[in-house]
N, C-alpha and C positions, 0 to 999 in steps of 0.2 A: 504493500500500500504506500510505505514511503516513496516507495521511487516514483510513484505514477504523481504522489503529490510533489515532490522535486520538478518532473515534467510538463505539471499542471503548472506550477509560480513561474518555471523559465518560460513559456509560453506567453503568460499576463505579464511577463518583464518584456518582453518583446526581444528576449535571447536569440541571437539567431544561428548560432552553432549549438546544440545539442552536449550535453556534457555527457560522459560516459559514467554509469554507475557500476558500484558491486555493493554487495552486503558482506557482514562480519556476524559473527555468531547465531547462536539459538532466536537470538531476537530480533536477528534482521536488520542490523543497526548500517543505514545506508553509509557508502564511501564514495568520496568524489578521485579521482586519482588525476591528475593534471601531471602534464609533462615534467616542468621542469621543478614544481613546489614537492613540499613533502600532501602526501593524502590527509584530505579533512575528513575527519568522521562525525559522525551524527547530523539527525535531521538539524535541529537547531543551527545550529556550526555553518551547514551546505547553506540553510535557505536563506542567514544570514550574510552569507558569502556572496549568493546570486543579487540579494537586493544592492550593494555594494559595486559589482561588479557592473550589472545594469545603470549604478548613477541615481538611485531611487532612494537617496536616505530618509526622507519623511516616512517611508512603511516602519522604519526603527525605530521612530518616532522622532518631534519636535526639540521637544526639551528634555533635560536631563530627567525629569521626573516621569517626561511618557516614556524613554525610551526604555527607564528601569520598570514600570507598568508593562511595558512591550515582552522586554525579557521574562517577566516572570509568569505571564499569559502563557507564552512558549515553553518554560520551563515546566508551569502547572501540565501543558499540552503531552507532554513528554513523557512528566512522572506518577500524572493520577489517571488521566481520561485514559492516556493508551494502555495502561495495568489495568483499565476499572470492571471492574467485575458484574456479573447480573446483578449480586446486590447492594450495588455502591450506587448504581444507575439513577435512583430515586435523590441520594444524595447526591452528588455531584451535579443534577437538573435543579432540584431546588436551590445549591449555593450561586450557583452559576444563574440564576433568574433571579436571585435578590442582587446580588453585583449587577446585572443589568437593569435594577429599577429605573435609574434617573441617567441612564447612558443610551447612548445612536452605535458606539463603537465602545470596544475593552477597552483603550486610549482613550475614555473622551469622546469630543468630538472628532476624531481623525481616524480615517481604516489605514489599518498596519497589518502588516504581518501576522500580528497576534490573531487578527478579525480571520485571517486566507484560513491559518493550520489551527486554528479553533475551531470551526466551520468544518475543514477536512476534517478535523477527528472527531467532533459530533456528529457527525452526519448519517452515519449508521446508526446511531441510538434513536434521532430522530423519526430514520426510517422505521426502526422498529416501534414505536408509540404509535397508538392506536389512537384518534381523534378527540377525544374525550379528555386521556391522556396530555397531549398536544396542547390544549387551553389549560390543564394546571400550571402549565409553565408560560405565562405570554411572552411574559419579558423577554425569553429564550424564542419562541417560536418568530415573538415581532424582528428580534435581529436574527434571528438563520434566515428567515425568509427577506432577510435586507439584503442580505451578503450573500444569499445564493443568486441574486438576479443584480449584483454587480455585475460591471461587464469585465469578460473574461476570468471569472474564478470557476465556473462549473464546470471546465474541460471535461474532466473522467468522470464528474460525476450525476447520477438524473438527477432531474427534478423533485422537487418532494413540496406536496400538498399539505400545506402546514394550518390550514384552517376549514371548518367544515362550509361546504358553499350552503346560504341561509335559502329556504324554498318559501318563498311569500304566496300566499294565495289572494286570487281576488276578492276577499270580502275586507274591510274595515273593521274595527273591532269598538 
C-alpha cells in the first residue's frame, strides 16, 4: 500500500520521472534507492523527501508550529492508524473527529501532507463503516470527503460515499 501511496503524492507533485521503490522487512517498510545518495527509508522520510524535491514546502507546513502539527499527523499516521487494530477502530475515529471539530485541514487552515497520508491510511476504515456509522463521526466524514475530491489525491484510490443521499417526498409536513 505504501508504494502505491508514494506513486499516488509523486503524481499530485507533478514528479515527472518515477522513483524506483523496494521494501525492507515483515512490514513492508518502503525504500527509495537513488543513485548516487545513500537509500531513504520509511514512508514519512520518502514523502517528505518528494515534497522537497518537487519545491512544494507549504504541504510541510507554514510555520514552525504547523510544520511540527505536520510531522506529528505523519508520525501518528505511521505509529497508531497503520498498527490499529479492529478494536482500536472506534477509538482512533472518535479522537480523530474531536481534533477535527473546529478545523478545514490537520494544519489549520492549510492541506499538507499530513491531510494526503491521513486520508490514504483512513481510507479503508472508512470504506468499511456502514452509513449510520459514517454520521457518528462528521467531523471525520466532513474532511475525508474534502480531501478525497481535492484535485489529484484519489489516484489508487475509489471513491467513497460518505453521507447517506436524503429521499424527500412530495408532501409538506
Amino acid at each position: 500500500m505504501a508504494l502505491r501511496e508514494l506513486s499516488s503524492l509523486e503524481k499530485f507533485l507533478g514528479l515527472k520521472k518515477p522513483n524506483k521503490y523496494s521494501t525492507q522487512g515483515d512490514k513492508k517498510v518502503p525504500v527509495l534507492q537513488s543513485n548516487n545518495d545513500p537509500a531513504l527509508v520509511g514512508l514519512v522520510t520518502i514523502a517528505c523527501h518528494l515534497v522537497k524535491e518537487a519545491k512544494r514546502p507549504e504541504l510541510l507546513g507554514d510555520s514552525a508550529e504547523s510544520r511540527a502539527v505536520v510531522q506529528q499527523w505523519l508520525e501518528h499516521r505511521v505509529t497508531k492508524l497503520d498498527g490499529c487494530t479492529k478494536e482500536d477502530v472506534k477509538t482512533v475515529l472518535k479522537d480523530f473527529n474531536l481534533y477535527l471539530q473546529d478545523k478545514v485541514y490537520l494544519a489549520g487552515n492549510q492541506f499538507t501532507l499530513a491531510d494526503i497520508f491521513m486520508y490514504y491510511g483512513i481510507h479503508s476504515l472508512i470504506v468499511e463503516l456502514a452509513i449510520q456509522e459514517k454520521e457518528q463521526y462528521m467531523n471525520v466524514t466532513r474532511w475525508f470527503d474534502h480531501i478525497q475530491h481535492y484535485p489529484g489525491i484519489r489516484h489508487h484510490l475509489p471513491p467513497v460515499a460518505v453521507l447517506r443521499n436524503r429521499i424527500y417526498t412530495g408532501r409538506h409536513h
